[in-house]
Phi, psi and omega in degrees: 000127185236109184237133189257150194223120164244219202095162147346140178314127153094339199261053172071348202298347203261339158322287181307299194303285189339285166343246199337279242298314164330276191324278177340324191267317167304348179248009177088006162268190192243127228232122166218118168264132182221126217241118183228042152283122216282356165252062199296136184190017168284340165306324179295335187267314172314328187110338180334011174068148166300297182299329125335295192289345194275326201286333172317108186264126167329151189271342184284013195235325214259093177299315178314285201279007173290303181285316195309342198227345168213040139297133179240338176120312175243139182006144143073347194247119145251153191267144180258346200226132180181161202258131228228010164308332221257347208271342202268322174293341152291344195264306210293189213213138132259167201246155170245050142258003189073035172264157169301057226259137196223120195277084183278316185067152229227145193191128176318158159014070171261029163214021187254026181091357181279135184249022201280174165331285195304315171315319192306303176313300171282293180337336189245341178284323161316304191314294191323318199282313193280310173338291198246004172245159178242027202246171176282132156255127210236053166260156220266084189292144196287157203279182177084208177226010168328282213313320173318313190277355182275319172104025173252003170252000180299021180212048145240156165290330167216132186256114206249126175271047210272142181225138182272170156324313165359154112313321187255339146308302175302352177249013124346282147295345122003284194286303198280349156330303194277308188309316205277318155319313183284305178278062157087336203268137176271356186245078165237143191231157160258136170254113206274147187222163179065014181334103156272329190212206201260301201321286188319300186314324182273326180307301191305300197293334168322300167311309181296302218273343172305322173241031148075030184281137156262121182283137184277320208191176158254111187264160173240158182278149171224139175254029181258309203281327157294335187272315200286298187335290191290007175239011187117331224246133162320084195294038175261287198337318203264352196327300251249307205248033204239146145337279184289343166318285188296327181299335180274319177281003164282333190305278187314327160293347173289308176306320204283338206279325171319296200282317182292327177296315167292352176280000000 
């Protein structure tokens, strides 16, 4: 299972991804999170210590392993084809919830033909992780809908949309609904996240059925996910008693029952 997570700046996605990845692993798989948000913070939702997660370098930032793999000796000249299996086990971080966590970081028009490093690098490393690896992937995506025209979601299967009460988060999802149909992927749902009342809920579902979007789920607003945020703190802490929690790991059960009916 390879699942990508967007939306609008702000509207929870590194929250939901974070959520699933828990969930997955708490249900026995072996987990990889991947975070290419150009704001990175899913270590922190992960649990990861603050001081830890700042030391981490993005791979697309990590120059030293940049050169290592498409340095040729000239000016100007890189090598393209190279073997990029070695990255996760040396790069990633566990969490000490036991996800994988693998810090990607972000890079223009990484699917518009640019052939610099870091593009080379993430484009085959991306490929491998969804492709050629088996374990679940979970990434956290940068917000908005750029990331859709770069060619970084093309090997995923399913795209969790999140979205808020807004208008411009809900056209949002929108756009990438219609983009992620266009590259290919057939399973993207909205996840309406931070619900307070019946208003919001009817606002989300309105939206989703006038532009024929499926909603996977409803997240309620929780101030235990508010309380961990403003301190800092992971909200997988708050797991047992948190609301908004339990609505993502209702989630993950939905993504598994979708993948056994297709099997």
């Amino acid at each position: 299972m390879k699942i990508a997570v967007s939306g609008k700046g702000g509207v929870g996605k590194t929250l939901v991804a974070g959520v699933l990845a828990d969930f997955f692993v708490k249900k026995g798989f072996k987990v990889l999170a991947i975070d290419a948000d150009p704001s990175p913070n899913l270590a922190l939702t992960l649990g990861i210590p603050p001081d830890q997660a700042s030391k981490i370098v993005p791979v697309s930032e990590n120059t030293q392993l940049l050169e290592s793999k498409t340095r040729t000796g000239f000016s100007g000249v890189y090598r393209l084809s190279f073997s990029v299996d070695d990255i996760v086990e040396k790069f990633c971080v566990t969490s000490p919830y036991g996800v994988n966590l693998l810090l990607m970081g972000t890079v223009k028009s990484a699917g518009g033909g640019c052939t610099c490093p870091a593009n080379a690098v993430v484009r085959a490393l991306l490929r491998h992780l969804f492709v050629e690896r088996g374990e679940v992937v979970v990434m956290d995506m940068e917000a908005g809908v750029e990331h859709m025209g770069r060619g970084t979601a093309e090997h995923v299967d399913t795209m969790l949309i999140v979205a808020d009460a807004s208008l411009k988060s809900l056209e949002t999802a929108k756009k990438i609904y219609g983009l992620a149909a266009e590259t290919g992927i057939k399973k993207a749902f909205i996840i309406g996240n931070k619900i307070r009342n019946s208003g919001e809920r009817e606002l989300i579902q309105r939206f989703a059925a006038d532009n024929r979007i499926p909603i996977l789920d409803l997240v309620p607003h929780d101030e235990r996910i508010l309380k961990a945020d403003m301190q800092g703190e992971t909200p997988l802490k708050y797991a047992e008693d948190s609301v908004g929690i339990a609505a993502i790991q209702k989630i993950g059960e939905k993504l598994l029952n979708i993948k056994d009916v297709e099997s």
